[in-house]
DRENPA-3360 file (N, C-alpha, C; in nm, 2 decimals, always signed):
BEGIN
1 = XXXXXXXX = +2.13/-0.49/+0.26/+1.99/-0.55/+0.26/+1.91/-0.47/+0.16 ~ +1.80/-0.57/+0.11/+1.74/-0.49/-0.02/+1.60/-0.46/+0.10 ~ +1.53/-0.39/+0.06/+1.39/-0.39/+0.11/+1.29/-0.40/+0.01 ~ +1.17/-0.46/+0.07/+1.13/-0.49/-0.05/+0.98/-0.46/+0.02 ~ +0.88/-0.42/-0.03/+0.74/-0.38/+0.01/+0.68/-0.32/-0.07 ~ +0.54/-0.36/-0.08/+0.46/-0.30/-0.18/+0.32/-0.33/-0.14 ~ +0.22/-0.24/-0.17/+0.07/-0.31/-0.14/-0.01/-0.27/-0.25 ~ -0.13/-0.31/-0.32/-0.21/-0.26/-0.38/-0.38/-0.28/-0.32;
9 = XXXXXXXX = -0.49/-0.22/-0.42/-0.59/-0.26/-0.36/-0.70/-0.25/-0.51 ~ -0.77/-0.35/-0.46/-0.86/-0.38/-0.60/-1.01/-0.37/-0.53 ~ -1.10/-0.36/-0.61/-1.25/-0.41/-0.59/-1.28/-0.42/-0.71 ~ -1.37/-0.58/-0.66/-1.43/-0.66/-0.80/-1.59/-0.72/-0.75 ~ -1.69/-0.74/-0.87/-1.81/-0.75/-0.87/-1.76/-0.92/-0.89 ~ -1.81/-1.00/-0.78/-1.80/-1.16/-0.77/-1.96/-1.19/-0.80 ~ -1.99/-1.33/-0.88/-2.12/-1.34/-0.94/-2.19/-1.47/-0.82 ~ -2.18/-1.40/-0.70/-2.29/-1.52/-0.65/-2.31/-1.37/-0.54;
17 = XXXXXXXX = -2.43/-1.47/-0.47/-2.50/-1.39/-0.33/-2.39/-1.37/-0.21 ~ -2.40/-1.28/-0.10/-2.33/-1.27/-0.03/-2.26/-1.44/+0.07 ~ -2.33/-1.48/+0.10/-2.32/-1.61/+0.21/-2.24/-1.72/+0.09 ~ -2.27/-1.71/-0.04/-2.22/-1.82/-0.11/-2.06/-1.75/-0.13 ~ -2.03/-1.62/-0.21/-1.91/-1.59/-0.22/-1.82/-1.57/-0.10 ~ -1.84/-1.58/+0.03/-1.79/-1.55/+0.16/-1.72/-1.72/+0.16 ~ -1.87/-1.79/+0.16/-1.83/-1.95/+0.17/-1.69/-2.00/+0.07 ~ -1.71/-1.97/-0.07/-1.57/-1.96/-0.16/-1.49/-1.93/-0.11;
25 = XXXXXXXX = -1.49/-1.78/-0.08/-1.30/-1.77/-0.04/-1.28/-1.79/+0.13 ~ -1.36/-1.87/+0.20/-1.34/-1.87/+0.31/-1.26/-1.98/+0.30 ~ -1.27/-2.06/+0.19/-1.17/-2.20/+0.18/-1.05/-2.11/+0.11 ~ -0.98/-2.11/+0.23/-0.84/-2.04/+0.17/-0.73/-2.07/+0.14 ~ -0.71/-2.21/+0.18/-0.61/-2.37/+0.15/-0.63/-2.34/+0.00 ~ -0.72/-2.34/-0.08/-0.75/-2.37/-0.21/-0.73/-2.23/-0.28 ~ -0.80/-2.10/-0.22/-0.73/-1.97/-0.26/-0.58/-1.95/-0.31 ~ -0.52/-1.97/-0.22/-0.40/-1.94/-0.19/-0.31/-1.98/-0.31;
33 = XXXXXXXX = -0.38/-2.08/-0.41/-0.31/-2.15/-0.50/-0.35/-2.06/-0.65 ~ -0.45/-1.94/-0.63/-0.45/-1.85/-0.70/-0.36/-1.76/-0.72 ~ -0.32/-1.69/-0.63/-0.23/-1.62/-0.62/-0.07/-1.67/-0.69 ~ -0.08/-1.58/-0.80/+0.03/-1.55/-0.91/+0.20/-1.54/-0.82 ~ +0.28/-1.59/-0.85/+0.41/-1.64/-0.77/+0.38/-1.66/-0.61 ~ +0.27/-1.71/-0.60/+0.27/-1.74/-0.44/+0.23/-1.87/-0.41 ~ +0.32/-1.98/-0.36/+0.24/-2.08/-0.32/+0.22/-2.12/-0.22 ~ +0.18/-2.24/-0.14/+0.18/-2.25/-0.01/+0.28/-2.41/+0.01;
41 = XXXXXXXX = +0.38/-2.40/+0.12/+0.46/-2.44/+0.12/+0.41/-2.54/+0.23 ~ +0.36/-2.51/+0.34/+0.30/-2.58/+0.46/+0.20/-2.55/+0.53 ~ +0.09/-2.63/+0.58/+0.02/-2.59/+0.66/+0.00/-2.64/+0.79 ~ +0.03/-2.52/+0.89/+0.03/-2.56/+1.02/-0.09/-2.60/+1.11 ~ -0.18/-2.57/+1.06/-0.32/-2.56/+1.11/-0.40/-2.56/+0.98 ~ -0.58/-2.56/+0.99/-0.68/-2.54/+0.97/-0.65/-2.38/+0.90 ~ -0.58/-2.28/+0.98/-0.59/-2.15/+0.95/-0.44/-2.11/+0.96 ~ -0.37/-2.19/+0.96/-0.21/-2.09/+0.98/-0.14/-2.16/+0.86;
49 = XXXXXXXX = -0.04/-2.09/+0.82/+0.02/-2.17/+0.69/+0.13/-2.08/+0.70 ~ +0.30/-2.18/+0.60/+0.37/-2.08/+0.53/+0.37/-2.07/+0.40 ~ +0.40/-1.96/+0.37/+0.38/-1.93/+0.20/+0.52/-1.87/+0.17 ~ +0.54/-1.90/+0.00/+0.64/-1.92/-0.04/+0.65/-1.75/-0.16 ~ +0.70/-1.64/-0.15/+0.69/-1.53/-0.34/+0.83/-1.61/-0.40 ~ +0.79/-1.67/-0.50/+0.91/-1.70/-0.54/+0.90/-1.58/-0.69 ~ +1.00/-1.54/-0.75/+1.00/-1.46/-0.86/+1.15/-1.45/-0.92 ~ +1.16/-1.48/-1.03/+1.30/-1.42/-1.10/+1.28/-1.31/-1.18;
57 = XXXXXXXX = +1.39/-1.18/-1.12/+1.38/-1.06/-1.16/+1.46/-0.97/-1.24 ~ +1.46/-0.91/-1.36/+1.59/-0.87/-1.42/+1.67/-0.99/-1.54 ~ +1.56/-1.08/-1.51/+1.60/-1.18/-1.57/+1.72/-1.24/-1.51 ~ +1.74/-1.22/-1.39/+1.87/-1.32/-1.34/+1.79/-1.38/-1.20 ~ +1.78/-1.27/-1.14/+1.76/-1.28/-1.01/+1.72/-1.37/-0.88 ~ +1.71/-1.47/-0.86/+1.62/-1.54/-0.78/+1.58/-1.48/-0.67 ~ +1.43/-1.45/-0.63/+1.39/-1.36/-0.51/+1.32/-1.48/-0.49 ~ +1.33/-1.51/-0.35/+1.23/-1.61/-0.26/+1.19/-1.57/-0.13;
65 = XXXXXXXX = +1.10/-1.51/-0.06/+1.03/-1.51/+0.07/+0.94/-1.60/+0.07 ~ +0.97/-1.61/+0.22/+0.87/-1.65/+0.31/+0.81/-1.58/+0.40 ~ +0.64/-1.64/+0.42/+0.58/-1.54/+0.53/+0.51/-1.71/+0.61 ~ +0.48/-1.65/+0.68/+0.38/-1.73/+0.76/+0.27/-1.66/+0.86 ~ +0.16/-1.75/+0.83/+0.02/-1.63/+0.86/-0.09/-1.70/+0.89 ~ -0.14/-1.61/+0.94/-0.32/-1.70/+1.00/-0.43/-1.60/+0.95 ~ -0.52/-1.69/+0.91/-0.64/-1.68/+0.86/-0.74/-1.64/+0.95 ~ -0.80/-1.55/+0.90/-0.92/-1.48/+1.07/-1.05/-1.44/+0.97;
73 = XXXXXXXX = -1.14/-1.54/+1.00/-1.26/-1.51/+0.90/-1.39/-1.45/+1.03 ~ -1.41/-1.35/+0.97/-1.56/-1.26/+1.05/-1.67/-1.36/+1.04 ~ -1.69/-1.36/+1.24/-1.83/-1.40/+1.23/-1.93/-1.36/+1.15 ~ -1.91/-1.25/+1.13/-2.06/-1.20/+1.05/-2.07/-1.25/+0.89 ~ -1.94/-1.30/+0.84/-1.95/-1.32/+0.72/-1.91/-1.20/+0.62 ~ -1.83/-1.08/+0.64/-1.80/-0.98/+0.58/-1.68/-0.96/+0.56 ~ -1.59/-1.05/+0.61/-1.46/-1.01/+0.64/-1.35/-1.10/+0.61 ~ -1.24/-1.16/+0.58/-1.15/-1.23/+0.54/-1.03/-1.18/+0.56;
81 = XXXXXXXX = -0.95/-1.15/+0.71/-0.81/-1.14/+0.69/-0.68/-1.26/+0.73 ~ -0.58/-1.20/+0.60/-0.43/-1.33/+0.64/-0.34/-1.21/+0.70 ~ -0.35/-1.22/+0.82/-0.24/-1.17/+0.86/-0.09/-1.24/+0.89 ~ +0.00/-1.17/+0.93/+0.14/-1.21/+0.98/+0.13/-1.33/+1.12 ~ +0.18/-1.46/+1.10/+0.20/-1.52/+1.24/+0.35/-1.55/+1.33 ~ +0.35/-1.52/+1.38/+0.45/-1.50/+1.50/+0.48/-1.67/+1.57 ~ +0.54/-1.63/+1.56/+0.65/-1.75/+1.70/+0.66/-1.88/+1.60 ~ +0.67/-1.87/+1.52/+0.72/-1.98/+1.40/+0.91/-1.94/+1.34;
89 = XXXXXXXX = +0.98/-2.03/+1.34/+1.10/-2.06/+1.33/+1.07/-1.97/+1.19 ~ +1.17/-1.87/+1.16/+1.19/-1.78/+1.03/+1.32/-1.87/+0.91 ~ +1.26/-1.86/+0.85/+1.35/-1.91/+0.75/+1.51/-1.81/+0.74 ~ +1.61/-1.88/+0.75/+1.73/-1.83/+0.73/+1.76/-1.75/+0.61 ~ +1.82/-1.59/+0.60/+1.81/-1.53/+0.52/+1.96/-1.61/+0.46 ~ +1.95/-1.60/+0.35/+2.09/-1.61/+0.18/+2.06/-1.55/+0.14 ~ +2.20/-1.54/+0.04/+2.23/-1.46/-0.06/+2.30/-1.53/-0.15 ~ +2.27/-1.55/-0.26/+2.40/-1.63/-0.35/+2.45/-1.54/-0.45;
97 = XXXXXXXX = +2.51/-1.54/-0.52/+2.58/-1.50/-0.65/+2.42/-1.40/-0.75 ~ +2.33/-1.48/-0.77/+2.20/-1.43/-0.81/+2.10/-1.43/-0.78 ~ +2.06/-1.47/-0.58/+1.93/-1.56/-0.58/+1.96/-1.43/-0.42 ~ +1.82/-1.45/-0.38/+1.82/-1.43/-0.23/+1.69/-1.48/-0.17 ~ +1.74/-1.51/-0.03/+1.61/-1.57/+0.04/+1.58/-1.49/+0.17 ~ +1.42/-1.48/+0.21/+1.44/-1.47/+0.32/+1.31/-1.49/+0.39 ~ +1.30/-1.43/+0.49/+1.13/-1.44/+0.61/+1.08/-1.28/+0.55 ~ +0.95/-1.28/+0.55/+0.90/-1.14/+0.51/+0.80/-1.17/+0.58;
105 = XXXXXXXX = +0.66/-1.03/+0.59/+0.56/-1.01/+0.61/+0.43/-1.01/+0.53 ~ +0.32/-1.06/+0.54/+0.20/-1.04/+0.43/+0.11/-1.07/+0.54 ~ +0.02/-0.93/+0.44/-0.13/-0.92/+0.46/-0.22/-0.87/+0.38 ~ -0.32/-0.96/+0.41/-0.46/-0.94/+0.31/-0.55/-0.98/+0.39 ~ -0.66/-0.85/+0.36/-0.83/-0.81/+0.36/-0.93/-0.81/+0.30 ~ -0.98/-0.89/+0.27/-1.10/-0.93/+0.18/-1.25/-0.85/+0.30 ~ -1.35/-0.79/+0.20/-1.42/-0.69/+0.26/-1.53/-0.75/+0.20 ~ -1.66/-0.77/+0.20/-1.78/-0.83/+0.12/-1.88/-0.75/+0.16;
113 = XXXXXXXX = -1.94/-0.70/+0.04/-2.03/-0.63/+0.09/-2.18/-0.67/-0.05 ~ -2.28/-0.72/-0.01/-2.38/-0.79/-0.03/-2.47/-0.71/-0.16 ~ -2.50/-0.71/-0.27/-2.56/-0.65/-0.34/-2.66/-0.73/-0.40 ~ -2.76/-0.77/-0.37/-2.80/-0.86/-0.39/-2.78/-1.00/-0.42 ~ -2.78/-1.05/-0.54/-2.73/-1.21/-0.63/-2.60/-1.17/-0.64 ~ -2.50/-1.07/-0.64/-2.37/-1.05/-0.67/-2.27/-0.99/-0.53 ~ -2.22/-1.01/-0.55/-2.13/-0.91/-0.42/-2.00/-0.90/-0.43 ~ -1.99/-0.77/-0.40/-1.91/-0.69/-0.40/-1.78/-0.68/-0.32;
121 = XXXXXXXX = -1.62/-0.71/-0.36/-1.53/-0.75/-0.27/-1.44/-0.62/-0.31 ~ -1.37/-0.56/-0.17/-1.28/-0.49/-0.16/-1.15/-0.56/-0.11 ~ -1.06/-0.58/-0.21/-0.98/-0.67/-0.17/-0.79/-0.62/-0.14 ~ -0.73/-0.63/-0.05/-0.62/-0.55/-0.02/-0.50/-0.65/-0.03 ~ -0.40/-0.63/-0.01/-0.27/-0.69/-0.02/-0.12/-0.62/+0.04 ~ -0.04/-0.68/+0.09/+0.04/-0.56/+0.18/+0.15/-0.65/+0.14 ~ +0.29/-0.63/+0.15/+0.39/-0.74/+0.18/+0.54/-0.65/+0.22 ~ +0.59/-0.74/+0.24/+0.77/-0.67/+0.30/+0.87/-0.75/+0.36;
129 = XXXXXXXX = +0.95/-0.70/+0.34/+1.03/-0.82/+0.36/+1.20/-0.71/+0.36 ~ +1.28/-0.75/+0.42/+1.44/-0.68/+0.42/+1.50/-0.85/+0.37 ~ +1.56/-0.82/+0.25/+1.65/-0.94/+0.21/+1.80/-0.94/+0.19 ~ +1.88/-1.04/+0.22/+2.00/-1.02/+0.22/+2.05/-0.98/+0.00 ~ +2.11/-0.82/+0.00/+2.12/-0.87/-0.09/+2.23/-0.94/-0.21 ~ +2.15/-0.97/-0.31/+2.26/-1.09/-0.39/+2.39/-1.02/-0.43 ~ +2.47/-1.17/-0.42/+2.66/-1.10/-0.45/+2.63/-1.00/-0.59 ~ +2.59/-1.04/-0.70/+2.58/-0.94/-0.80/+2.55/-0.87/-0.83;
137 = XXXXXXXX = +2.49/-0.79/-0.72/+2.39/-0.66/-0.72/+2.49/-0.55/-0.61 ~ +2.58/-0.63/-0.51/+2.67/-0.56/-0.39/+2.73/-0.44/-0.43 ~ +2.78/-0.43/-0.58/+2.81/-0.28/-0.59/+2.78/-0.17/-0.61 ~ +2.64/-0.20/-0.67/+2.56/-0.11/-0.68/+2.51/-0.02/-0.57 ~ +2.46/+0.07/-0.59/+2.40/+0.17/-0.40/+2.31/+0.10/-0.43 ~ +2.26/+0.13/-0.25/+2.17/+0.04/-0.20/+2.05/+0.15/-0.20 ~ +2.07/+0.23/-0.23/+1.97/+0.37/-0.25/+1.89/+0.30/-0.43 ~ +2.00/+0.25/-0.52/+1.96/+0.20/-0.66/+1.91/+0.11/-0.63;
145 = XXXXXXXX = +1.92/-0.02/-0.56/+1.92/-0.12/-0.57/+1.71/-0.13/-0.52 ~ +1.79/-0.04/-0.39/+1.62/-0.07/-0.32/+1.50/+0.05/-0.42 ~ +1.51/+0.11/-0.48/+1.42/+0.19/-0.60/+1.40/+0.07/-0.71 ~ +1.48/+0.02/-0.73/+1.44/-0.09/-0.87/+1.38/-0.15/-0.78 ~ +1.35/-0.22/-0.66/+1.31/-0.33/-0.59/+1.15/-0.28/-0.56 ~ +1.20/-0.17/-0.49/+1.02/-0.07/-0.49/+0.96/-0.13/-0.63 ~ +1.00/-0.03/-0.70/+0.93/-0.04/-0.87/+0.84/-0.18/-0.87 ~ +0.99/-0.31/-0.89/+0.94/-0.39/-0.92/+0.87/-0.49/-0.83;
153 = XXXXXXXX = +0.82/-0.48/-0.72/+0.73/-0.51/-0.60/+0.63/-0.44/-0.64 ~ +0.57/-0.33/-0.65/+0.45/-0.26/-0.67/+0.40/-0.32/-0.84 ~ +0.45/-0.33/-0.93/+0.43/-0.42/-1.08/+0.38/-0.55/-1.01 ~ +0.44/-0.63/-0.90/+0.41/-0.76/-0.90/+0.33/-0.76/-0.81 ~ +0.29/-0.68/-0.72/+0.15/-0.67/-0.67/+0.04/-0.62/-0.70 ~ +0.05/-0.54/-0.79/-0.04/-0.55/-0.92/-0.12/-0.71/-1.00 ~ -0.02/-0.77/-1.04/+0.04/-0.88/-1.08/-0.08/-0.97/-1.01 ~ -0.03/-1.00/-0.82/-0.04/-1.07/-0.80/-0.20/-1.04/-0.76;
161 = XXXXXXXX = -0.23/-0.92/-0.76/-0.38/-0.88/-0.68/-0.48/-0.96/-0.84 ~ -0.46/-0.88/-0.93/-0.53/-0.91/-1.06/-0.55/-1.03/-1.12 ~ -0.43/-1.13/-1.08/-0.42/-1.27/-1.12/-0.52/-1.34/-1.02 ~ -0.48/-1.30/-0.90/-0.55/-1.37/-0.83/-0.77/-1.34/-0.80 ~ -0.74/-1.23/-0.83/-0.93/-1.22/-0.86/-0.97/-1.25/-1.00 ~ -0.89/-1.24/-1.13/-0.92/-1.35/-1.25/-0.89/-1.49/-1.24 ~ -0.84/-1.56/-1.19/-0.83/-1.70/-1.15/-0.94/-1.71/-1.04 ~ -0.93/-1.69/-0.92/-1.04/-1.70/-0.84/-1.19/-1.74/-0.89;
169 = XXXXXXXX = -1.22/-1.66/-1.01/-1.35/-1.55/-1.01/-1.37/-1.67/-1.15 ~ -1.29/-1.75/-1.21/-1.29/-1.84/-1.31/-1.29/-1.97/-1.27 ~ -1.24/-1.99/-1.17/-1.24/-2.11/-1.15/-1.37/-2.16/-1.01 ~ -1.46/-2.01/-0.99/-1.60/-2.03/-0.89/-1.68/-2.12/-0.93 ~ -1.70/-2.12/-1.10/-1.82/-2.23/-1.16/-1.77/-2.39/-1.13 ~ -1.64/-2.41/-1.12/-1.60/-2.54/-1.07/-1.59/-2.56/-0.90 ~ -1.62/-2.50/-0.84/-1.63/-2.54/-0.68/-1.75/-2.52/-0.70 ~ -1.83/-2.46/-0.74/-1.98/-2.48/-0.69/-2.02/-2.59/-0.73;
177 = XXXXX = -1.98/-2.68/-0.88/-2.00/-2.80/-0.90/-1.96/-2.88/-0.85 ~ -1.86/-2.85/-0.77/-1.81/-2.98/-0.67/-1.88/-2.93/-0.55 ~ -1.95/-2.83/-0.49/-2.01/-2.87/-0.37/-2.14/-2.88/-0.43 ~ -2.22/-2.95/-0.51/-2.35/-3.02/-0.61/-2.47/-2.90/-0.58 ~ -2.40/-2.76/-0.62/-2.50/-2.64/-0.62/-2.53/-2.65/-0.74;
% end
């Protein structure tokens, strides 16, 4: 088994008032399509969904998780977490020749904190996952295998933290024109 986990954490200056940027990423259906190799595969609910990391690594590799998770937004308007959801059928771990699949964990905390006309987001990311791993990697130690895997999980959470608050944060002046602000 490869293990695979990494988390990063960003804070970025978002250009509206606190109640409007809260309202943005509180639509998370539409978020979630920010996020750089992540897309969303199904939605079980209003607030639960599965999501898909797809990434090829090393230039061969096919890596695919899944997570499935629910959305918990603070009454007060401050708060935004996707945590892990439970008692949903896990996707069957594979392994092929170059590819591997499997069920993993994710979470993220979005934090708002109100500075006048702009506000201020502390934003987190967690992920993990144990994958079966691929035939082409089997003879390598699993001591090697899982340090390249670290490495390259901590680069793509980077990756995926940065992409996703530059896309977000670009694409705000078009949702506010579609809700006729």
């Amino acid at each position: 088994m490869i293990k695979i986990a990494g988390s990063v954490r960003r804070s970025f200056s978002f250009p509206a008032e606190l109640a409007v940027a809260y309202a943005y990423y509180s639509d998370v259906s539409r978020l979630l399509n920010y996020l750089p190799h992540i897309s969303l595969v199904r939605a079980y609910s209003h607030n639960e969904y599965r999501m898909l990391y797809r990434t090829t690594e090393l230039g061969a590799y096919l890596i695919r998780i899944f997570w499935d998770v629910r959305v918990i937004l603070d009454e007060r308007g401050r708060l935004i977490c996707i945590n892990p959801l439970d008692g949903r059928s896990p996707v069957k771990a594979e392994a092929g020749l170059s590819s591997s699949t499997g069920q993993g964990s994710f979470f993220s905390e979005s934090v708002f904190h109100d500075m006048g006309n702009r506000t201020e987001i502390e934003y987190r990311l967690r992920l993990q996952a144990k994958l079966p791993t691929p035939l082409g990697l089997r003879l390598m130690p699993s001591l090697v295998t899982n340090r390249i895997a670290r490495n390259i999980t901590q680069a793509r959470m980077r990756e995926i933290a940065e992409g996703f608050i530059e896309l977000s944060v670009e694409a705000f002046p078009y949702w506010l024109a579609e809700m006729g602000a």
